[in-house]
N, C-alpha and C positions, 0 to 999 in steps of 0.2 A: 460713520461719516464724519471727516472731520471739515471744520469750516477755515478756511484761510484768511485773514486778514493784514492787510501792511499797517504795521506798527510803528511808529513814530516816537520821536524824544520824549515830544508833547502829551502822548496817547503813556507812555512810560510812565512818566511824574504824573501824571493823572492817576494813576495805578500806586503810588507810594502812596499818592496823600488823602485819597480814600481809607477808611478805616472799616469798606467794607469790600475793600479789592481781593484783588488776585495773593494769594500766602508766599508764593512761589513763582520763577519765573522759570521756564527752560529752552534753553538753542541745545540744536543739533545741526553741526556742519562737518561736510564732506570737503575734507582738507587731502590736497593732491602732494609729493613729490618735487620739489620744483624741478631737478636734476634732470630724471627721466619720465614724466610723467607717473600714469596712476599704475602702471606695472614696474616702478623701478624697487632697486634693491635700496633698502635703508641701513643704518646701522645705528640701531637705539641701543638708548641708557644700557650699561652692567652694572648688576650690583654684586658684590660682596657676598661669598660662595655658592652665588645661586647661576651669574651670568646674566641673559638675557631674561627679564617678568616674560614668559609666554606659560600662560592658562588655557587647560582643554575643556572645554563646555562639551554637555553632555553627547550633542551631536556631534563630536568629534574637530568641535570649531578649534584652530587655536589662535587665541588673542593675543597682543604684546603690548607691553607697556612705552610707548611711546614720549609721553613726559608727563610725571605724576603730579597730584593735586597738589602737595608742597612742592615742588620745582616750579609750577605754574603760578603758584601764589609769592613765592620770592623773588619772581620777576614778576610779578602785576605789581608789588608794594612799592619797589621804587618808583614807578614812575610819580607818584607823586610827590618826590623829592625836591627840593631847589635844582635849580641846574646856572643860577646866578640875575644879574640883570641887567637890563640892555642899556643906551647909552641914554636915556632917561629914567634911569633909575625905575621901570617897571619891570619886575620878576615874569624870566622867559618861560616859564613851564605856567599853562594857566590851572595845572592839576593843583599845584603846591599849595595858594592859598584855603584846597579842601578841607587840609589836617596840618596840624600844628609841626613845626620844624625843630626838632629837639636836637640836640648834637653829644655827645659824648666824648670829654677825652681822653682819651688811653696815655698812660706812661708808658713807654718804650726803656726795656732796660736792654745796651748794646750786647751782644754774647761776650761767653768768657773769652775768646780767642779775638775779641775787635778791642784787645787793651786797649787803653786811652780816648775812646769814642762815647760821649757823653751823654745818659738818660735824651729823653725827643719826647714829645707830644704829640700825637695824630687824633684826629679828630673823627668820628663815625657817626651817621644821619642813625637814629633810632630805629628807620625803613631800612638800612639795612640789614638790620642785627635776623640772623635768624629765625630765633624765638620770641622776637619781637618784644613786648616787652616785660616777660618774661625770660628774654634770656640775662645770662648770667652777666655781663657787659653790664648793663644798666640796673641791674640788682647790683653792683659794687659800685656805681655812681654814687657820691656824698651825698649830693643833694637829690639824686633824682629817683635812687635808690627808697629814700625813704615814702615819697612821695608816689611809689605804682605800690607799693606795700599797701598804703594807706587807700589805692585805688581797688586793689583784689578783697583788701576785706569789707570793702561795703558793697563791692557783688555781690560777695559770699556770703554775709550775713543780709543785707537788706534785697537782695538782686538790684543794688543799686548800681548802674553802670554809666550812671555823668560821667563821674570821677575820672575814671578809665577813658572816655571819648573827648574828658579835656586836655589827655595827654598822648594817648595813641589811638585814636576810633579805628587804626586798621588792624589793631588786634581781635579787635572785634569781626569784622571784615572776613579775616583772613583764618581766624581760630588761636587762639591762647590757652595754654598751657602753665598755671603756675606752680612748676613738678619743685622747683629749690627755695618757691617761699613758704611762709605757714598755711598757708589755704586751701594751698591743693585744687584750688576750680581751677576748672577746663570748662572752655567755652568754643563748641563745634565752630566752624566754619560759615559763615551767609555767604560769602560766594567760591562759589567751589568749581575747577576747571580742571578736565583731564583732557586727555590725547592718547590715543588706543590707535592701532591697526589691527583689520578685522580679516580673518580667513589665511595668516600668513602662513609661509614656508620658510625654515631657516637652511640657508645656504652657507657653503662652507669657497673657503678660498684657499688655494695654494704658493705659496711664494719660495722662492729660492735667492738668495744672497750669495756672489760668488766674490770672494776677496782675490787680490790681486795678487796674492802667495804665491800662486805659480808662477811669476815672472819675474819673482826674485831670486838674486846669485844667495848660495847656500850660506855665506858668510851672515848677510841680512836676514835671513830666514832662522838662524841662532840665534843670533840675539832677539831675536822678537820673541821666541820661543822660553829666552830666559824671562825677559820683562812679562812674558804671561804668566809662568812659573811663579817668579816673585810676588805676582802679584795673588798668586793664588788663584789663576784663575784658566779657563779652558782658551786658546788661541779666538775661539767662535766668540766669546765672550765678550772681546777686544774688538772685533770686530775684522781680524786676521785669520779666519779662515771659514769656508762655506759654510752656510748656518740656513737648512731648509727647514719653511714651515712648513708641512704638509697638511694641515688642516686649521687655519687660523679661520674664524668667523668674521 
């Protein structure tokens, strides 16, 4: 039997600042389509030669990866980011004063083909970076580089992690990885979110592209044919002549 109770902010932070509370927290919500409701068709993330994450659990269930705990976690980090401030000089995001606002500058060097176009500077919030901070961005920062070095080795050696929360606490948050300094800690995740859909079917879609080739006089219809030629490539290619997909997902 389980007991239900409504949970509050209050009732929350009462639960952190207890040192004999709850270890762990967890939601479970039943998240709809907006499109077509709870029977419509979606189309989740692909990856990289696999296609679509769908897993068969032993009862024959198949599950899909809808958006995974790192895509969930690279969009939760920003939002504690600046996002500037209002016309009294108070900062519009009230997240931002959470965790500290570090910035990053990158040199821009222009490509070999924008001759005469001059080195630039652009700037990147440390919430964005990836790997946070551990990624490689802020490991080649002068100054700031030296300073998450000096953060991972007193994890690593004392499980000391001020240091670290005085400069990114949402690596902590979020999980850290430090695979390109010397230390090598990895620190799991405290909040972790995924998105699944449960009992799917994957459907297939058909499409046909019909280019307009047949309506051209045979003179225009050469040359196109060379310009495909030259370019080494199939008319379909170009987008000059019918190109069906018979089974795209």
């Amino acid at each position: 039997m389980t007991n239900e109770i409504a949970v509050t902010p209050e009732e929350i932070n009462n639960w952190v600042e207890k040192m004999d509370g709850p270890v762990a927290l967890y939601l479970k919500q039943k998240l709809v389509p907006v499109e077509e409701g709870e029977h419509a068709v979606i189309f989740p993330p692909t990856y990289a030669d696999i296609g679509y994450n769908i897993d068969m659990l032993a009862d024959g269930t198949k599950v899909a990866t809808i958006d995974s705990v790192g895509s969930q976690a690279n969009r939760i980090e920003p939002l504690f980011k600046s996002i500037g401030k209002d016309n009294e000089g108070n900062e519009k995001n009230p997240l931002a004063s959470l965790v500290p606002q570090i910035e990053v500058e990158i040199s821009i060097k222009p490509a070999k083909k924008n001759k005469g176009e001059e080195p630039y500077e652009v700037k990147r919030s440390l919430l964005d970076l990836a790997h946070r901070s551990a990624d490689a961005t802020a490991y080649a920062c002068p100054t700031l580089g030296s300073e998450i070095r000096k953060a991972f080795k007193a994890l690593n050696a004392a499980n000391d992690a001020g240091p670290l929360c005085r400069i990114a606490p949402t690596s902590l948050l979020f999980g850290v990885w430090d695979s390109r300094g010397e230390t090598g800690e990895k620190r799991p995740r405290i909040i972790r979110s995924i998105i699944r859909a449960w009992d799917v079917d994957v459907l297939h879609a058909a499409a046909q592209f019909n280019s307009v080739r047949k309506t051209l006089d045979k003179d225009t219809l050469n040359e196109l044919k060379k310009y495909a030629k030259d370019k080494k490539k199939k008319l379909s290619d170009v987008g000059l002549d019918d190109a069906p997909a018979v089974s795209a997902d």
